[in-house]
N, C-alpha and C positions, 0 to 999 in steps of 0.2 A: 428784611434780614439779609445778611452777605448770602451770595452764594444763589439766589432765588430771582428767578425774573421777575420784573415791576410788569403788574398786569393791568390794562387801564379798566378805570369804571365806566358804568355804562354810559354816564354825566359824561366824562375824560371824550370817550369814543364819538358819542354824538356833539360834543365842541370839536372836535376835530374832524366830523365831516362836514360840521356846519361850515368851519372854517375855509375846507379844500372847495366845496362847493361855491362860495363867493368868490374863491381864488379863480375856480372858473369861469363864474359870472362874469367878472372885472374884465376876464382875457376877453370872452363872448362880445361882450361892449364894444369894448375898445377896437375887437377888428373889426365889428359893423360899422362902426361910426368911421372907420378908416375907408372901409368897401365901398358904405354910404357917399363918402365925400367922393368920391374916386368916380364913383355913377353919375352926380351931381356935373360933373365937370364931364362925361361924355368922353370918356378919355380910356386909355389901354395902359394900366400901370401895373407890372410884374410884382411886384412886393403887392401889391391887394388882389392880384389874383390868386396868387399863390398862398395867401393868407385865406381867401375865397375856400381855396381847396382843401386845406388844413380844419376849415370849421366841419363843413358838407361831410368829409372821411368821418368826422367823431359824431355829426346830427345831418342827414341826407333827406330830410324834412322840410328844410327852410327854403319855401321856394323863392323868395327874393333873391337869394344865393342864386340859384337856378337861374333865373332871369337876367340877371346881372351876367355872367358867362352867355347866355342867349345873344347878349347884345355885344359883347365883344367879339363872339365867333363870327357873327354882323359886320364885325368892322373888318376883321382878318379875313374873310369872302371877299370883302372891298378893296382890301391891300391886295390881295390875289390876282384877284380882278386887273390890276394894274400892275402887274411884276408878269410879263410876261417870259422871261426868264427861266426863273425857278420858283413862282409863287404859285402853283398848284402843289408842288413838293413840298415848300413848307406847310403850307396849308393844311395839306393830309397829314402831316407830322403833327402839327396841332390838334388836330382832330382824333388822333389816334390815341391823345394821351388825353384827350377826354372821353373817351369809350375807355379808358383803362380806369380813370374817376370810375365812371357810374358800374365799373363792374366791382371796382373795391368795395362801393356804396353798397349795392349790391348784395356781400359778401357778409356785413356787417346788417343789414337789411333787407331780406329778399323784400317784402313786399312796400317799399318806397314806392311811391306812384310819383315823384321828383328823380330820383332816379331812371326810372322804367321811363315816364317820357320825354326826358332830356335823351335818353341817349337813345330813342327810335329819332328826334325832333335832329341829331347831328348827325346818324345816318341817311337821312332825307337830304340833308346839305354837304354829306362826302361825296368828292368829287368820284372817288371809286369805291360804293361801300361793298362789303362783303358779307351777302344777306345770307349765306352759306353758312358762314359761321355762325351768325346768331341765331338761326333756325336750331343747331345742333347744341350752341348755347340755352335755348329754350329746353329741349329735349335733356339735357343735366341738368337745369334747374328741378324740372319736374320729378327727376327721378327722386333728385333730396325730397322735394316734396311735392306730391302730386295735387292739393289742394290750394297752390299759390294760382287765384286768379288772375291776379297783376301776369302773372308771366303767358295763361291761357290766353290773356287777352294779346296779350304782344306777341304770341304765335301764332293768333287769328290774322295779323297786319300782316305778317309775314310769309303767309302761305301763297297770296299773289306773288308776290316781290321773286320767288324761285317756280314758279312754275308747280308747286304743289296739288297734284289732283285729290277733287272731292272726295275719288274710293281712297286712297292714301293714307286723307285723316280722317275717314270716317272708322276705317281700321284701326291706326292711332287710339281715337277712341275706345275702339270695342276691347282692345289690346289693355287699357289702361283700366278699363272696367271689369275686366276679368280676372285682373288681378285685384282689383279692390275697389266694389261695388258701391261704396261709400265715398265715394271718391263726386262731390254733391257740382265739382268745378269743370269736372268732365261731363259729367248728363247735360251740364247746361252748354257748355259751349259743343254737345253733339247738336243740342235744339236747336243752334245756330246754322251748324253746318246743314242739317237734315230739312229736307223738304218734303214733308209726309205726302205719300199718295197711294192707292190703292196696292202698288208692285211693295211700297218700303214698310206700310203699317206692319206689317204680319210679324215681319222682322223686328221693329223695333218693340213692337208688343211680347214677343215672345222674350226676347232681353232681358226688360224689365222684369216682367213674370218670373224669371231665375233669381234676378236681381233680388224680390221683393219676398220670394218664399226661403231662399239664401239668409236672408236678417231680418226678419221683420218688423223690428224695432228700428232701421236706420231710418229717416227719411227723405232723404238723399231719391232715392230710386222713387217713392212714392211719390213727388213733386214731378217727377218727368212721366209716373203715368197720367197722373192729371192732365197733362199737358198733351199726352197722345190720345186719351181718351177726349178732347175738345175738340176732335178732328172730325169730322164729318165723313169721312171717308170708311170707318169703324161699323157695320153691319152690326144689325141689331141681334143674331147669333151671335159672334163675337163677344158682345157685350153679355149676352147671357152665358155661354162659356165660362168666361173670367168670373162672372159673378157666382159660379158653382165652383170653381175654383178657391176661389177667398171664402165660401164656405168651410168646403177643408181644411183650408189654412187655419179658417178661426177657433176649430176643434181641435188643434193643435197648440194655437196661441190666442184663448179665448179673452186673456186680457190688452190685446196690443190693438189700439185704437184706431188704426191705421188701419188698420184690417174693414173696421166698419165704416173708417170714413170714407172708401175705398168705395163701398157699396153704397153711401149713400151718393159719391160721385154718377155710379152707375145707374144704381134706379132713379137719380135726377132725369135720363133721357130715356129710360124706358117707360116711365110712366105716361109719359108724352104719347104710346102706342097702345098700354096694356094697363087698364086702372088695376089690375090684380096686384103691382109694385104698390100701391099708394100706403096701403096701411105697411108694407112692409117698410120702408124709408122712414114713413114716422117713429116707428120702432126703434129704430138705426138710432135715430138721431138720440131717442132716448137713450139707449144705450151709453150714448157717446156720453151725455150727459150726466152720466156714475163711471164712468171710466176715467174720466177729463174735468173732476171738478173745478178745475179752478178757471177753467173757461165754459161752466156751464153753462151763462148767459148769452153767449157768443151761439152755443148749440139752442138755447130755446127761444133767439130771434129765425134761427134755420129754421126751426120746428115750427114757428109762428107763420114765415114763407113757405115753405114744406104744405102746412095745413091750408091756405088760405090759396093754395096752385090747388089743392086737392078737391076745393069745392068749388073752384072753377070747372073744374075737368068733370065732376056731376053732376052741372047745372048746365052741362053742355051733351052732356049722355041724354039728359032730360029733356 
C-alpha cells in the first residue's frame, strides 16, 4: 500500500545475500588469479600488491597472500641492497607500511597467526626496527584481552630483543593473574618463563593455592598446579599440607571435581612413601567417577592403574 515501506521476505533477503556473496567470490577470484600470475612471473607489480592488501584487510588468513609480499619484501632488500643512495630509506618506508597492514589486520583480527608472523618475520628484516614499540604494542593488546596467546607468544620473542628481565615479566605475570586468575594464557606462558627450584616452588605454590580456593570451578590455575606439583623439588610435607587444604576446600565446594582430581594428583606420589594413601586415591577416583560422568571411563582406566600400582606396592611390603 502507498505510504508503507516494502519489507523483504526471508526468500527476498537470502537471494540477496546469496547474491552479494558471489559478488564477492567473483572479486576474491579474480584478484588471486591476478596476485597468482604476478608470483608466477617473479615480478614486483603495484596494482597486485595493492590488490594483495585489499584482500588480507577484509580475510588476514590467506597465507599465500602472506608469502607472496614475503617474497617481494625479498626482492625490495635486493633493490636496497643495491641503491646505495637512498635505498635503506625507501626500504624502511616500505616496511613500515607493512607493519601498518598487519596492525590494521590485527585490528580486525587479533588472533591471525598470518598476521602475528608476517609482521615479527619484517621486523627481523628492518633495517631499524623498533622493538619498543611493539613490546608496549603487546602490552595494549592484552589489556583488550588478556587471553590472546598469539600475542603471549610474540611477547615471549620480544623480551630478548629489549633487554627485558626475568623478575620484570615474571611480575607481568603475577600482575595479570591478580587481576584475573583465569587468565589460562598467563599461567602458561609463566611455566615458560619460571624455572621451578627449591627458593621459587614455595611462591609459586602458594599462588596457585589463592588462585584455585579464589574459583574453584576455573581450570585455568588447576592445569599450572599439576604442573608445579611434577616437580620434584615439592617435600613430601608440602604435599601433605595442600592436600588437607583441598580437604576444606572440598567441604566448601563438595561438588567441584577439581577439587578431587587435585588429590588424586597428590596421593599419586605419596603413595609411593606411605600405603596409608592407597585406598584413599581409589576413593578419589570413584568419586570422580559420579561427579564427571560423562568421562567416567576415562576415571575407571585411572582406577584400573590406580589398583593394579596398589598391589604392587603390597607385594613389595610382603
Amino acid at each position: 500500500m502507498h505510504g508503507r515501506i516494502k519489507v523483504r521476505t526471508s526468500e527476498e533477503q537470502k537471494a540477496l545475500k546469496q547474491k552479494e556473496q558471489q559478488k564477492k567470490l567473483a572479486a576474491y577470484q579474480m584478484g588471486m588469479s591476478q596476485i597468482l600470475e604476478t608470483r608466477e612471473k617473479n615480478s614486483y607489480v603495484p596494482s597486485s600488491f595493492s590488490l594483495c592488501t585489499q584482500l588480507l584487510a577484509s580475510n588476514p588468513d590467506i597465507y599465500t597472500l602472506w608469502n607472496y609480499r614475503k617474497e617481494v619484501i625479498l626482492m625490495e632488500i635486493e633493490k636496497s641492497d643495491k641503491d646505495e643512495v637512498d635505498g635503506e630509506e625507501k626500504l624502511i618506508k616500505f616496511l613500515e607500511n607493512e607493519i601498518s597492514l598487519t596492525e590494521q589486520c590485527l585490528i580486525s583480527n587479533p588472533k591471525s597467526y598470518g598476521a602475528w608472523h608476517h609482521r615479527y618475520w619484517v621486523l627481523i628484516h628492518h633495517p631499524k626496527p623498533n622493538w619498543e614499540n611493539e613490546f608496549n604494542l603487546c602490552s595494549k593488546y592484552l589489556s583488550m584481552d588478556d587471553r590472546n596467546f598469539h600475542c603471549w607468544d610474540y611477547r615471549r620473542l620480544l623480551v630478548n630483543k629489549i633487554g627485558i628481565t626475568l623478575t620484570d615479566e615474571l611480575q607481568f605475570s603475577t600482575d595479570c593473574l591478580n587481576a584475573n586468575f583465569s587468565n589460562y594464557s598467563s599461567w602458561h606462558y609463566r611455566s615458560i618463563l619460571r624455572k621451578l627450584d627449591e627458593e621459587s616452588v614455595g611462591f609459586e605454590l602458594n599462588l596457585v593455592q589463592n588462585a584455585v580456593f579464589t574459583d574453584p570451578a576455573d581450570s585455568s590455575a588447576w592445569f599450572y598446579l599439576r604442573w608445579i606439583l611434577s616437580h620434584p623439588t615439592i617435600k613430601k610435607q608440602s604435599r601433605e599440607e595442600l592436600l588437607d587444604s583441598l580437604e576444606q576446600l572440598e567441604e566448601l565446594e563438595p561438588d567441584c571435581k577439581w577439587v578431587i582430581m587435585a588429590k588424586c594428583w597428590l596421593t599419586g606420589s605419596l603413595v609411593l612413601n606411605d600405603p596409608d594413601y592407597v585406598d584413599r586415591r581409589v576413593q578419589f577416583y570413584k568419586r570422580l567417577a559420579k561427579l564427571d560422568p560423562m568421562r567416567k571411563g576415562q576415571y575407571e582406566d585411572y582406577l584400573k592403574s590406580a589398583n593394579e600400582k596398589n598391589k604392587t606396592i603390597v607385594d613389595q611390603k610382603c
